[in-house]
C-alpha positions in Angstrom: -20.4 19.8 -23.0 -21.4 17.5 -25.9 -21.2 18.7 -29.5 -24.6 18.4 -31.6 -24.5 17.2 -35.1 -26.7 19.2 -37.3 -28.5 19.0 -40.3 -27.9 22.2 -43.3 -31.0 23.9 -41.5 -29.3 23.4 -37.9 -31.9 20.5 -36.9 -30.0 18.5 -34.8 -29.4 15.0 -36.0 -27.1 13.4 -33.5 -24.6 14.1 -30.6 -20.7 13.4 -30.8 -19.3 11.1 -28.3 -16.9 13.3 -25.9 -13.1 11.5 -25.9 -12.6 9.7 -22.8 -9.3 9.2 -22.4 -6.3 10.4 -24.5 -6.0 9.0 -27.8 -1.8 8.2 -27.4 -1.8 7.9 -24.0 -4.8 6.8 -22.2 -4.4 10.0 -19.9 -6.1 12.5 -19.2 -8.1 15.1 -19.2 -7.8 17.2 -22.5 -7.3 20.9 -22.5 -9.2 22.9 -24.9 -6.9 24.5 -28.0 -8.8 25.6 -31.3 -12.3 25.2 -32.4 -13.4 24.8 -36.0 -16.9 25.4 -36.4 -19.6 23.7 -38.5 -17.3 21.5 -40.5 -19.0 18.9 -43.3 -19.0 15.5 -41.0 -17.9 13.8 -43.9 -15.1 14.3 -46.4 -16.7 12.5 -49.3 -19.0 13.2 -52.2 -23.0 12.2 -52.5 -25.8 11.8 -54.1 -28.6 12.9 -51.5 -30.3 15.8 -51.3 -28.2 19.0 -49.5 -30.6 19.2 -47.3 -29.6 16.2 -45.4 -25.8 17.1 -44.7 -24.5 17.1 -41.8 -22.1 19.3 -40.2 -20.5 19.8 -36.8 -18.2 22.0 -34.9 -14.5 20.4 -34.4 -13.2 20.9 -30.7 -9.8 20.4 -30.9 -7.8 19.8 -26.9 -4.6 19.1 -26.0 -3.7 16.1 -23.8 -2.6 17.6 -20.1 -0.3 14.9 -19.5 1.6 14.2 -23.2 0.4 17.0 -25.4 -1.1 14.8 -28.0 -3.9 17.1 -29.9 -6.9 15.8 -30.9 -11.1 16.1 -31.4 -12.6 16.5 -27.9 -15.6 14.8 -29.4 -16.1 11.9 -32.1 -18.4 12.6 -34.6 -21.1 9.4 -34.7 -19.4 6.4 -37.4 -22.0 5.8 -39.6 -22.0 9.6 -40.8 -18.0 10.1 -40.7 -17.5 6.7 -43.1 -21.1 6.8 -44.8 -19.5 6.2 -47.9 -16.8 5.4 -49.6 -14.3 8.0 -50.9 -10.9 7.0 -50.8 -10.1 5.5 -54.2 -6.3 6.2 -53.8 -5.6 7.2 -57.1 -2.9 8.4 -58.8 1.0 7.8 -58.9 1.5 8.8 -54.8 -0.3 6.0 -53.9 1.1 3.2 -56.6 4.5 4.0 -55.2 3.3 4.2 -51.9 2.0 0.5 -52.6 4.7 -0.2 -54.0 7.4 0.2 -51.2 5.2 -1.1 -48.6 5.3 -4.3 -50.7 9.2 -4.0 -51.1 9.3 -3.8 -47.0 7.5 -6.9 -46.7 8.9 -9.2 -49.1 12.0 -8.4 -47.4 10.8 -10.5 -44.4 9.3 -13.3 -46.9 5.9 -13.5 -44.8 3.8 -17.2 -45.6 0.7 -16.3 -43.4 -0.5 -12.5 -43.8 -3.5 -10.6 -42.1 -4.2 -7.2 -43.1 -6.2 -5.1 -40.5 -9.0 -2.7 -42.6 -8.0 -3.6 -46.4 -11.1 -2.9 -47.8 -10.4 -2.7 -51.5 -8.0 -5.6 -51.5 -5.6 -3.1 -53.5 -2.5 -3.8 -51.4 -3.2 -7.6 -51.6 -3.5 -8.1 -54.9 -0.1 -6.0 -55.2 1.9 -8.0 -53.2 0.2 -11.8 -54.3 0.8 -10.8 -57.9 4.5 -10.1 -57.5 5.8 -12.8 -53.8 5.2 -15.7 -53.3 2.7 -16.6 -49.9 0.5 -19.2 -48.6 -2.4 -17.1 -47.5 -3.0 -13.4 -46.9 -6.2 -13.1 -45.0 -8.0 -9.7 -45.3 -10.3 -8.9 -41.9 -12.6 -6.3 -42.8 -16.2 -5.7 -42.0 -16.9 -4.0 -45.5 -15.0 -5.1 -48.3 -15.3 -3.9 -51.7 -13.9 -6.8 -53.9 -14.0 -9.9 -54.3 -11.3 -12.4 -52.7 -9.5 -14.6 -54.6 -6.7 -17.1 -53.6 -3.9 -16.8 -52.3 -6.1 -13.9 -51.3 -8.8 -14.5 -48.5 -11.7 -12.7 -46.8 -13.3 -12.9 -43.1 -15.9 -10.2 -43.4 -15.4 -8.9 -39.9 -14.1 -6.4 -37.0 -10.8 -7.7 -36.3 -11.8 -7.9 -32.7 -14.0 -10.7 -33.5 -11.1 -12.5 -35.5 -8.6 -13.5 -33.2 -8.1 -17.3 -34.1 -7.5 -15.8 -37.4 -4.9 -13.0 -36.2 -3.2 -16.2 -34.2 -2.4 -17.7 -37.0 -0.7 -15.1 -38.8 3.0 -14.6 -38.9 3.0 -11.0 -40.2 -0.3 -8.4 -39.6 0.1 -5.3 -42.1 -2.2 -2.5 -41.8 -2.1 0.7 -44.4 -3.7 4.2 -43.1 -5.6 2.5 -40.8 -4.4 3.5 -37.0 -5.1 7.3 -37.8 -8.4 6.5 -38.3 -9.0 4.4 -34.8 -11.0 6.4 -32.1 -9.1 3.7 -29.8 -5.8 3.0 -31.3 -4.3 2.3 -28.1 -7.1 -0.4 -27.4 -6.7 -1.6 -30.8 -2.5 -2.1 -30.6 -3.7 -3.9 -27.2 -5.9 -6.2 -28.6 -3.3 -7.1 -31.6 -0.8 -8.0 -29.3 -2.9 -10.3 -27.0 -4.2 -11.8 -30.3 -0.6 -12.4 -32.0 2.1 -15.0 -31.5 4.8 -14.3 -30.2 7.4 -13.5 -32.6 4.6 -12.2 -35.5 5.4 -9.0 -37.5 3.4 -6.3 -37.5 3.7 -3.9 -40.7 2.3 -0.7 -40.5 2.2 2.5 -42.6 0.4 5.4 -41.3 0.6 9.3 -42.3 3.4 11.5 -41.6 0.8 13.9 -40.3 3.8 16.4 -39.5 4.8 16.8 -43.1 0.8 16.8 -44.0 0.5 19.7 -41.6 3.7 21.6 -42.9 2.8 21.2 -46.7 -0.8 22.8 -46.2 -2.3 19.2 -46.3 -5.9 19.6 -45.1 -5.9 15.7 -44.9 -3.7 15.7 -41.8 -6.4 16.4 -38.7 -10.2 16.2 -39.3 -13.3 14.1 -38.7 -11.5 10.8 -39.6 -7.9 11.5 -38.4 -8.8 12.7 -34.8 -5.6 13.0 -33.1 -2.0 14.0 -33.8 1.1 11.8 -33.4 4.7 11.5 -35.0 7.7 9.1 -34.7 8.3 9.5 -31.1 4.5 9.4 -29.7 3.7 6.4 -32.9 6.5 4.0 -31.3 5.7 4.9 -27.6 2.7 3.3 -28.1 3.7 0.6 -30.1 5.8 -0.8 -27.4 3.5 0.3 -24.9 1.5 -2.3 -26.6 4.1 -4.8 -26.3 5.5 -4.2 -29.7 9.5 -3.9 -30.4 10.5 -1.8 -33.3 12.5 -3.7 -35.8 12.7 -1.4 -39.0 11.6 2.0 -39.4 11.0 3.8 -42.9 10.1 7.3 -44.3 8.0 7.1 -48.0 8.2 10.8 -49.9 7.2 12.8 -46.5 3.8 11.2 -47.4 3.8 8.0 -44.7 6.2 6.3 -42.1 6.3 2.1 -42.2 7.1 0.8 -39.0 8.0 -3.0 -38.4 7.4 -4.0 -35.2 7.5 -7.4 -33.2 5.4 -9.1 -30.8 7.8 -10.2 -28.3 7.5 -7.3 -25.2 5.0 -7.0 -22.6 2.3 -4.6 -22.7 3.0 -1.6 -20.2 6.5 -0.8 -20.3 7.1 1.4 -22.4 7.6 4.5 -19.4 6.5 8.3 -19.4 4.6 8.9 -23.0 6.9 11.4 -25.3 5.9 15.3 -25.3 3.5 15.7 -28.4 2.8 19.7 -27.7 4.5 20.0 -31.1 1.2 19.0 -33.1 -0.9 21.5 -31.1 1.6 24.0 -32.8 1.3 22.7 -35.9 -2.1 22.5 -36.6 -2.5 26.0 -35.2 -0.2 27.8 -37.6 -1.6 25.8 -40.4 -5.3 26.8 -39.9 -3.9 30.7 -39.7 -2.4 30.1 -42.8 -4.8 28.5 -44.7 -7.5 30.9 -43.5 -5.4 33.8 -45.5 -4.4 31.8 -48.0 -8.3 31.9 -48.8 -8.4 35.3 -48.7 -5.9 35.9 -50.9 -7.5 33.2 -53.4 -10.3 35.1 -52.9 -9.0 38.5 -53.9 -7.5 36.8 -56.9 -10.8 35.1 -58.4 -12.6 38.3 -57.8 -10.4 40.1 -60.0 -10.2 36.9 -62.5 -13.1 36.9 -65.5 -13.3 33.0 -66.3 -14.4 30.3 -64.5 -12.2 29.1 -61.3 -12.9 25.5 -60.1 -11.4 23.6 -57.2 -9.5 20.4 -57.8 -10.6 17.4 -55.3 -14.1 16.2 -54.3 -12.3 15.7 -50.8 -11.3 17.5 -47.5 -9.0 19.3 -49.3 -12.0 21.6 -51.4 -14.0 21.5 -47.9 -11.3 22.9 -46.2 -10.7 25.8 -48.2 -14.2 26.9 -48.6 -14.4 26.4 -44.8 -11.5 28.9 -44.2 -13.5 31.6 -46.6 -13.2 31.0 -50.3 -16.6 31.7 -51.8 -18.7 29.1 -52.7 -20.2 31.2 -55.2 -17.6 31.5 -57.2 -16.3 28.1 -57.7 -17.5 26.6 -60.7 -17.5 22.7 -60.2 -15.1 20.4 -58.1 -12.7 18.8 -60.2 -11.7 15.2 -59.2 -9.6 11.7 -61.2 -12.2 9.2 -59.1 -14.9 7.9 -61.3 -17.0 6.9 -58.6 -17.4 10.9 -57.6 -17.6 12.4 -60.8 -21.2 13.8 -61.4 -21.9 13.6 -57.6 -22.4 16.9 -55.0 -19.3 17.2 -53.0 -21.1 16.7 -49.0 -21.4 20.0 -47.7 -21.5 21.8 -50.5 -24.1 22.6 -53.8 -20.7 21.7 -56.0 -20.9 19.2 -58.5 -17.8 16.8 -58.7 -16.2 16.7 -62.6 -13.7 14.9 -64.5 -10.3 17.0 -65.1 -11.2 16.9 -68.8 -13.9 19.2 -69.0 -10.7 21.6 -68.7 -10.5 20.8 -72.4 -13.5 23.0 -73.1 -12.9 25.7 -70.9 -11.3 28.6 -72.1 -9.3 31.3 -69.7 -10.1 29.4 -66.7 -8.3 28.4 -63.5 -7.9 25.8 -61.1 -6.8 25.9 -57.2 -5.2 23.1 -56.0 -4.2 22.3 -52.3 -4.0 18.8 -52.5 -0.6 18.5 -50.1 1.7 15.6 -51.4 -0.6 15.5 -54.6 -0.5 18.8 -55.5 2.7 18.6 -57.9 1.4 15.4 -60.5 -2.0 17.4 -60.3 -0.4 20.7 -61.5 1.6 18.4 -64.1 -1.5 16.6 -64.9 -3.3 19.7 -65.5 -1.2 21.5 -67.5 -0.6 18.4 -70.2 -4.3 18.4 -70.7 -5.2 22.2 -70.6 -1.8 24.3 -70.8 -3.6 27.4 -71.3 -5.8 26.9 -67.5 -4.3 28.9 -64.9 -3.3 26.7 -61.8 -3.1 28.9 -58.1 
């Protein structure tokens, strides 16, 4: 059974692409687990009328022969990614830079492609601070502008393998949770690498997403579950050997790998059940943690906003909170402020409207964000509430 994408009115607008093999494993077939119904498809904000949102149900199924959870069907690209809406901001991510850029100095890399760098932020981190003879970003929609040492091929990196060949380190940042093919795509690395080239990566620690409330963890965009154990199966099912192995804040894991095995032997796939678990207890609990946010701004007189234009505000209206009662969405990103978070007839602010309000509060569920948000918060409006 294929699941429709529908418009606000429930015209149907497209059809998601049923998974057809596991995500982790290649296996199959996938056994149904939890459905989330008529989610936003995308986790961004926008500028078009509400009318023309779309929104589909989220099948989740478990993986009969390793567990792995993930989205029985794949909502359609070009609605998942129709904008922008990741600026990274904020002091998780500069530190998060910033010790991915420690990792790979280490290894003094002259030749560097990154897979997926769109905004050219980790680039220009590392360029500005090591020494390198090229680092070649391969991405089919940029938003800056290269500059040497710093290069661009506007492309898929499938289509960029002489380039790949060349490298002697690849580095990709929050990129594989994104892949509705990772496995094909870890493939297609290794038959395009040298042998011998590095390949830096730094993906979510979805476990830690999942066990801090992070609503960031499993949705349209990050379609399947997979920790340490399942993330380095496949790496060396791939024909990648792991050579360093590092944990950032709970937030991400880096992984240094090498292209020196062959694909294909890397034995039985690790049990993954574990996410299926997970994600399970964390939809209960976010669905009465709602209600109890709920109960709270009933009984509260002044305004109550919701801190993110993101998955994170989607999420939590999704699970119950009213809509009604949520004044604006709150959010550091420029580029959303004064747009409609998708899904929603919210308008995305800047935090400093705060200033004005009096007696107001603010819910935040922003996961690994939440703490230098609440700090944030409370240095420019002490007396807003913060649930």
């Amino acid at each position: 059974m294929s699941t429709p994408v529908v418009d606000r009115r429930g015209r149907a607008l497209a059809t998601c692409e049923p998974r057809d093999a596991c995500a982790a494993c290649g296996s199959g077939p996938l056994r149904p687990a939890l459905e989330l119904l008529r989610v936003p498809v995308h986790m961004g904000c926008t500028d078009q009328p509400p009318g023309e949102d779309a929104f589909a149900d989220q099948r989740w199924a478990g993986c009969e022969r390793c567990g792995c959870l993930q989205l029985a069907d794949l909502a359609p690209l070009e609605l998942v990614y129709q904008a922008q809406h990741n600026g990274a901001v904020g002091g998780v991510w500069g530190r998060h830079h910033d010790a991915l850029v420690t990792l790979l100095a280490g290894h003094a890399p002259r030749q560097v492609v990154e897979v997926g760098g769109a905004s050219g932020a980790l680039a220009r981190r590392y360029v500005a601070a090591h020494a390198t003879e090229a680092w070649t970003v391969v991405e089919p929609n940029p938003t800056f502008v290269a500059q040497e040492p710093v290069r661009l091929v506007e492309a898929f990196v499938e289509d960029a393998g002489e380039t790949v060949g060349a490298a002697d380190t690849i580095v990709h940042s929050h990129l594989l949770e994104h892949l509705y093919r990772p496995r094909a795509f870890l493939h297609t690395m290794r038959e395009q690498a040298q042998p011998g080239t590095l390949m830096v990566v730094s993906v979510p620690d979805l476990a830690a997403l999942l066990d801090r409330s992070g609503a960031n963890a499993l949705n349209f965009e990050h379609t399947y579950f997979f920790g340490i154990p399942t993330l380095l199966w496949m790496l060396q099912d791939a024909g990648f050997e792991l050579e360093a192995l590092r944990r950032f804040e709970r937030h991400s894991i880096f992984v240094a790998a090498v292209a020196d095995g062959r694909p294909g032997r890397a034995g039985e796939p690790p049990c993954a059940v574990e996410g299926a678990r997970a994600f399970a207890r964390f939809v209960a609990a976010a669905r009465r943690d709602a209600a109890e946010l709920a109960a709270r701004a009933a009984e509260f007189e002044g305004p109550v906003f919701l801190f993110g234009g993101h998955v994170f505000s989607q999420f939590l209206l999704g699970c119950g909170f009213p809509e009604a009662r949520v004044a604006a969405v709150l959010d550091n990103d420029p580029t959303k402020q004064g747009l409609r978070l998708y899904g929603t007839d919210l308008t995305v602010r800047a935090p400093g409207v705060l200033a004005q309000e009096g007696g107001a509060a603010v819910i935040v569920r922003a996961a690994h964000y939440t703490a230098e948000i609440t700090q944030q918060l409370r240095e420019l409006a002490p007396a807003v509430e913060v649930w």
